[in-house]
C-alpha positions in Angstrom: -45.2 61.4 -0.6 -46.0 58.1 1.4 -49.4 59.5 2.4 -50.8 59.9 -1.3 -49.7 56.4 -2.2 -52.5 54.0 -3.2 -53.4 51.8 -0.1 -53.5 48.4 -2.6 -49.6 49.4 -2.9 -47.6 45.9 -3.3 -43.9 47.4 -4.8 -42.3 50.0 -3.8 -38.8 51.8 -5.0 -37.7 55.2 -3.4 -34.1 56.3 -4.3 -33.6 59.4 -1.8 -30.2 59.2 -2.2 -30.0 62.9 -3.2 -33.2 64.4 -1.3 -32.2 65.7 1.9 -34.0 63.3 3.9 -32.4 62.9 7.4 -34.4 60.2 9.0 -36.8 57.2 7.8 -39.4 58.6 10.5 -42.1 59.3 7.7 -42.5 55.8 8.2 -43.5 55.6 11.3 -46.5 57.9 10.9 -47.9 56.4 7.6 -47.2 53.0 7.6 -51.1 52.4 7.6 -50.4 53.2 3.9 -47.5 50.8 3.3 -49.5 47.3 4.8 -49.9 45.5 1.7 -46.3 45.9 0.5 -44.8 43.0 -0.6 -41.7 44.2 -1.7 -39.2 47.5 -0.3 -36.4 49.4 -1.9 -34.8 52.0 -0.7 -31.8 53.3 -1.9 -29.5 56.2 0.2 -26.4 56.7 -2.3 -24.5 59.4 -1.9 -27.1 60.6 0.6 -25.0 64.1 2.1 -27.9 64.6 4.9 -29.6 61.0 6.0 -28.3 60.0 9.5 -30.5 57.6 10.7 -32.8 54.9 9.5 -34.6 55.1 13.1 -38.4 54.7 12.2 -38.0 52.1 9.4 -37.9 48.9 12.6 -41.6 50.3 13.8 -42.7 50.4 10.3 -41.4 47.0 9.7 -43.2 45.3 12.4 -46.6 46.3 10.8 -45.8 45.7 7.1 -47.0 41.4 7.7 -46.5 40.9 4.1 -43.7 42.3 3.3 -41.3 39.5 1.8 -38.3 41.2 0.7 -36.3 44.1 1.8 -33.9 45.9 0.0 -31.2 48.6 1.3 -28.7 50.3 -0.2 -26.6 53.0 1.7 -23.2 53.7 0.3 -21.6 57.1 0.3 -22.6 58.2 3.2 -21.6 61.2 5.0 -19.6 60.3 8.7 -20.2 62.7 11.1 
């Protein structure tokens, strides 16, 4: 999904609340797509599989114009 986005890209809003994602490490291998974001939502509500959010801090540290970051994970599974 990340991969096929178009590289002038400057707002984006993923909910994966309900798609099995487990990790944010798709990040860390595309973020040459995500470098002119300006603006970051991801939502993980009532997210039954995602367990970690490792990847996202790499991907962070090469988005330079990102301004704002927004994350929402509520209902979350504990294990």
């Amino acid at each position: 999904l990340i991969e096929s986005l178009p590289a002038e890209l400057r707002v984006l809003r993923l909910d994966l609340g309900f798609s099995g994602l487990e990790t944010l490490d798709m990040f860390t291998s595309t973020v040459q797509c995500l470098k002119s974001l300006v603006q970051l939502k991801l939502r993980f509500t009532g997210s039954s599989h995602f367990r970690t959010a490792a990847g996202l801090g790499v991907a962070l540290r090469e988005m330079e114009n990102l301004m704002y970051l927004e994350l929402w994970c509520a209902e979350l599974r504990n294990s």
